[in-house]
C-alpha positions as CSV (number, residue, x, y, z in Angstrom):
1,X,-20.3,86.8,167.5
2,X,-17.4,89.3,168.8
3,X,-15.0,87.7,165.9
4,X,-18.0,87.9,163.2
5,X,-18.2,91.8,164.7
6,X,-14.6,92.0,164.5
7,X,-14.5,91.2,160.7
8,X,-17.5,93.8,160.3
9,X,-15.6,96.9,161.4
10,X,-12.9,96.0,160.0
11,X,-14.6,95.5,156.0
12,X,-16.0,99.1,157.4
13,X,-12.8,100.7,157.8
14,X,-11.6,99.5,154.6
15,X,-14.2,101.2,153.0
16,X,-13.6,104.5,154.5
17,X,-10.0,104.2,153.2
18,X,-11.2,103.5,150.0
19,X,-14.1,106.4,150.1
20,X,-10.8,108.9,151.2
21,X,-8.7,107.4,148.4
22,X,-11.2,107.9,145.7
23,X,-11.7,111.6,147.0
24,X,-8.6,112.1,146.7
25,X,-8.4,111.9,142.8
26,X,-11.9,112.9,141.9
27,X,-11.4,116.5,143.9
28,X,-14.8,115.6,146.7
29,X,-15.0,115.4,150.2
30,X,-15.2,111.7,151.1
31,X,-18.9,111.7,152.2
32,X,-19.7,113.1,148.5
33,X,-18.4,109.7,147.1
34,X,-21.5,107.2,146.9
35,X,-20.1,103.4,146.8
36,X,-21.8,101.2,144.3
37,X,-20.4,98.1,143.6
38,X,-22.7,96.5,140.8
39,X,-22.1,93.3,139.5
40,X,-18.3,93.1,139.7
41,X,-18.2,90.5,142.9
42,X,-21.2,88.7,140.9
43,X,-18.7,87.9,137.6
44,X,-15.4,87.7,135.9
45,X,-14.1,90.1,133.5
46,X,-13.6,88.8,129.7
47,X,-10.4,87.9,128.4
48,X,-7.8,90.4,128.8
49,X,-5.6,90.9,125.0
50,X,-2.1,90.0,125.1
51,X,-0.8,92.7,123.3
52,X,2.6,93.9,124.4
53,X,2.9,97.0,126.7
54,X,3.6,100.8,124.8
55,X,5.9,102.4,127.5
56,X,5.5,105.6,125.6
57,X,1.8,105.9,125.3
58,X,2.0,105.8,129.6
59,X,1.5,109.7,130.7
60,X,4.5,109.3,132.9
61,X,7.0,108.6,129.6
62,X,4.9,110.9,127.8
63,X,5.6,113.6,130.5
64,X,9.2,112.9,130.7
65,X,9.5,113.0,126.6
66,X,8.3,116.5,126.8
67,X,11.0,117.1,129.7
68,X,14.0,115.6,127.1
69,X,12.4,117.6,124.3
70,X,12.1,120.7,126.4
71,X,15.9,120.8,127.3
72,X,17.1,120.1,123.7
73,X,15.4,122.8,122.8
74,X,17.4,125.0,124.9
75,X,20.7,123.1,124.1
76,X,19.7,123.9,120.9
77,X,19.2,127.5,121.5
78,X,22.4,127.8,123.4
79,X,24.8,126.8,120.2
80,X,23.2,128.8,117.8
81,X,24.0,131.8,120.2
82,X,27.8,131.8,119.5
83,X,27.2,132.3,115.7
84,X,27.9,135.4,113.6
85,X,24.5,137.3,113.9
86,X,23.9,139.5,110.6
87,X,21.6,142.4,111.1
88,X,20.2,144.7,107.4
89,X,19.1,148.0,108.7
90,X,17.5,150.9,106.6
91,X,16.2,154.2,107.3
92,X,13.6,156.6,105.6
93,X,13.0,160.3,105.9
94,X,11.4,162.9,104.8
95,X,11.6,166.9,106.2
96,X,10.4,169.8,105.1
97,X,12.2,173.8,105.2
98,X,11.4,176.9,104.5
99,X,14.5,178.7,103.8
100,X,16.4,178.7,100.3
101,X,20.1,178.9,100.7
102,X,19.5,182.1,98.6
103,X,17.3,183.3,101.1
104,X,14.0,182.7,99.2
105,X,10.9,180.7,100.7
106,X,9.9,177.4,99.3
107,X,6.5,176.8,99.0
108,X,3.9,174.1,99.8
109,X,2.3,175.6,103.0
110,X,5.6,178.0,103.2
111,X,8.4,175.4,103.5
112,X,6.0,173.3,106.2
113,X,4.8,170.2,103.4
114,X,7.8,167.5,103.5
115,X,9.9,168.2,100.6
116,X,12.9,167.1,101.1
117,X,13.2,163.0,101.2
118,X,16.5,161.2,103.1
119,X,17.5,157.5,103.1
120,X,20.1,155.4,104.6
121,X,21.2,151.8,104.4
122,X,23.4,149.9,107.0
123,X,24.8,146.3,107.4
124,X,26.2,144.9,111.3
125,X,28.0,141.9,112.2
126,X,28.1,141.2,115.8
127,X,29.8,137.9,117.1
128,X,29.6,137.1,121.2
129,X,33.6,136.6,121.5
130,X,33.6,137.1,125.2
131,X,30.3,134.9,125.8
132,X,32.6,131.9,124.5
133,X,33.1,130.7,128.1
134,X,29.4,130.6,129.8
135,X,27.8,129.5,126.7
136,X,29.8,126.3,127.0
137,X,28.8,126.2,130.8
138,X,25.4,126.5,130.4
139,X,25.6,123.8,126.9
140,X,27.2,121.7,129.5
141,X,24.2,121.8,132.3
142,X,21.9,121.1,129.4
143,X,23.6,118.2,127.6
144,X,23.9,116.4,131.7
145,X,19.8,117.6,132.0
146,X,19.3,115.4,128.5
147,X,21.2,112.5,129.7
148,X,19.7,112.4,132.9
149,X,15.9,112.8,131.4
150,X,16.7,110.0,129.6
151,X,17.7,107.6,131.9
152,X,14.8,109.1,133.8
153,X,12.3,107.9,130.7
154,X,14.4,104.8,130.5
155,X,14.1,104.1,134.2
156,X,10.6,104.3,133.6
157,X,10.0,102.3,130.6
158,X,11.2,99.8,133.0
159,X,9.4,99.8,136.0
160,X,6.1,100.4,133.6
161,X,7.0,96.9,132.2
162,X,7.7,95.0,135.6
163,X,4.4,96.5,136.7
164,X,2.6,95.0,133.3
165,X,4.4,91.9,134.3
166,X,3.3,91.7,137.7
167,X,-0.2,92.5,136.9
168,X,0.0,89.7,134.2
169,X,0.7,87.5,136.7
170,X,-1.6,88.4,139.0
171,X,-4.5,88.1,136.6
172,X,-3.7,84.9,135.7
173,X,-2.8,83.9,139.3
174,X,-6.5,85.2,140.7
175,X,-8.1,83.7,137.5
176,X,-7.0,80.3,138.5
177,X,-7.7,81.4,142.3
178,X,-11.5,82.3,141.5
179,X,-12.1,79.2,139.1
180,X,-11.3,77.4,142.2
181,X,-13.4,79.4,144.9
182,X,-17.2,78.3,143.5
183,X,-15.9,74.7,143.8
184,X,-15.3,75.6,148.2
185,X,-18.2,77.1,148.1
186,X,-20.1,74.0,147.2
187,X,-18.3,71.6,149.2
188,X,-19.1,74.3,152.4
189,X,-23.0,73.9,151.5
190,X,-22.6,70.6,151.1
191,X,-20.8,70.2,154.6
192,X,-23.3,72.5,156.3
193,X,-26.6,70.4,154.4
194,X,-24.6,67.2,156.3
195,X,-24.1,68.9,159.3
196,X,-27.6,70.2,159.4
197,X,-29.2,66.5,158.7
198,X,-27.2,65.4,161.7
199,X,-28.6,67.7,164.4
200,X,-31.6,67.0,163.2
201,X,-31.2,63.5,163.6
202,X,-29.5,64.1,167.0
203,X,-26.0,62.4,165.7
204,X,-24.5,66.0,166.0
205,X,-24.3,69.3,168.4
206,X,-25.5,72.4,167.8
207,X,-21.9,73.4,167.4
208,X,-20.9,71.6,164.3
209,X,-23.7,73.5,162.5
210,X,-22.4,76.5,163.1
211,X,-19.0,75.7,162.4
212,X,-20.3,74.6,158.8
213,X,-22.2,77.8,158.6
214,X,-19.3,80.0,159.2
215,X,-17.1,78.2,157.1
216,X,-19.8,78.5,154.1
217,X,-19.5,82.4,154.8
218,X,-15.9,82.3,154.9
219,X,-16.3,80.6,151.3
220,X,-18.3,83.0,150.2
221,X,-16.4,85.7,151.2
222,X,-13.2,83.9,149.3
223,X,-15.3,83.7,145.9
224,X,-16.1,87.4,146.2
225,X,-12.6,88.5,147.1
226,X,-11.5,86.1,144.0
227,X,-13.7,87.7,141.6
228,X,-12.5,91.3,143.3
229,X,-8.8,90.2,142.6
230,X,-9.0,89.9,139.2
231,X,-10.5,92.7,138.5
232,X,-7.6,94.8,140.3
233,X,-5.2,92.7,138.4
234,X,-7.1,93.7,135.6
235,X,-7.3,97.5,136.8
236,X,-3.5,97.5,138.0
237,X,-2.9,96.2,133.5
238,X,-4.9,99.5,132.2
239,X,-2.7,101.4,134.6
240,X,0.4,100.6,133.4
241,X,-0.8,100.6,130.3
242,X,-1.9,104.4,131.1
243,X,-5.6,103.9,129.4
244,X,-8.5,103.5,131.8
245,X,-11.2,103.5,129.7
246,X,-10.9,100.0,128.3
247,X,-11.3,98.7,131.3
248,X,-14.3,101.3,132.5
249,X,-15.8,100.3,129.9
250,X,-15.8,96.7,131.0
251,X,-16.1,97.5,134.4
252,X,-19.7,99.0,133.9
253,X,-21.5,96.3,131.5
């Protein structure tokens, strides 16, 4: 009884850890998040398709793309700065006067309607000769920011496919793992229908009944936590594939 109690508080305080985890990511305090397994310890997923992991289609290497981008951009930016910059300017003007240099008044409101139109055109060149220096500086910091995002996005195209490898393994590991459970769960019946027909027949204690019995739970509990298994292999796949909804989907048939 204390050791079945035992096991109790302990599948309890798993499931507060879980409840906190889950509040985590969905933004609730942990005694919003309702827990309801369904069917998922009652059945086994469908096959899972072998197609070959997309690195880049994960938000992390989708993230770090937009990093690499984002700093070639400015590298980018940073030679063109050094070039000859050509600038067309124009000017337009128009005044009005009302004095003659003979001393008469024009007219059109006495000199105050614009009258007299002026234009000008102008052409610059300016080239950042003394910038030579600290544009090559800060070309420098960006092409070392490129190289290092992309052993970043490399770095992470590989531990994406370890972790699809692993989680390969794993569902195939807990698929042969829960074919196997429902076959100690009928051998623990069967032991416990033996041990059962014994006491009754006074060959047998008390004891050996409940031994069976709690060995019939503990296989139980196995085939559950088999089934469980592969659906977190299964779970762990969508996440390094970086698509969840594939395996929602399946999740809640």
């Amino acid at each position: 009884m204390a050791l079945a109690q035992t096991q109790v508080a302990q599948a309890e305080q798993a499931i507060e850890v879980a409840r906190a985890t889950v509040a985590q990511f969905v933004g609730l305090n942990p005694s919003q998040v309702s827990l309801n397994p369904g069917n998922l310890v009652d059945r086994l997923p469908a096959g899972t398709s072998q197609t070959p992991l997309d690195a880049a289609g994960n938000p992390q290497s989708m993230e770090q793309t937009a990093a690499i981008a984002q700093a070639q951009s400015r590298l980018q930016s940073l030679e063109r700065t050094y070039h000859p910059q050509f600038y067309a300017q124009g000017l337009a003007a128009v005044r009005g006067t009302g004095m003659e240099n003979s001393g008469g008044r024009l007219g059109g409101l006495n000199g105050l309607a614009p009258t007299v139109q002026n234009y000008g055109l102008g052409f610059t060149v300016t080239f950042p000769a003394m910038d030579r220096f600290s544009l090559h500086e800060q070309e420098a910091v960006e092409s070392a920011n490129i190289r290092a995002g992309q052993a970043q996005a490399q770095l992470i195209a590989t531990n994406l496919q370890a972790r699809f490898n692993q989680a390969l393994a794993a569902l195939a590991g807990a698929r042969r793992v829960a074919a196997n459970t429902p076959v100690e769960v009928s051998a623990a019946r069967t032991a416990l229908q033996q041990a059962t027909a014994r006491y009754q027949s006074g060959l047998a204690p008390v004891d050996d009944v409940a031994q069976a019995q709690r060995l019939l739970v503990q296989a139980q509990i196995d085939d559950g936590l088999a089934r469980l298994t592969v659906w977190r292999a299964l779970l762990e796949i969508a996440t390094a594939r970086g698509d969840l909804q594939p395996f929602l989907a399946q999740a809640s048939q």
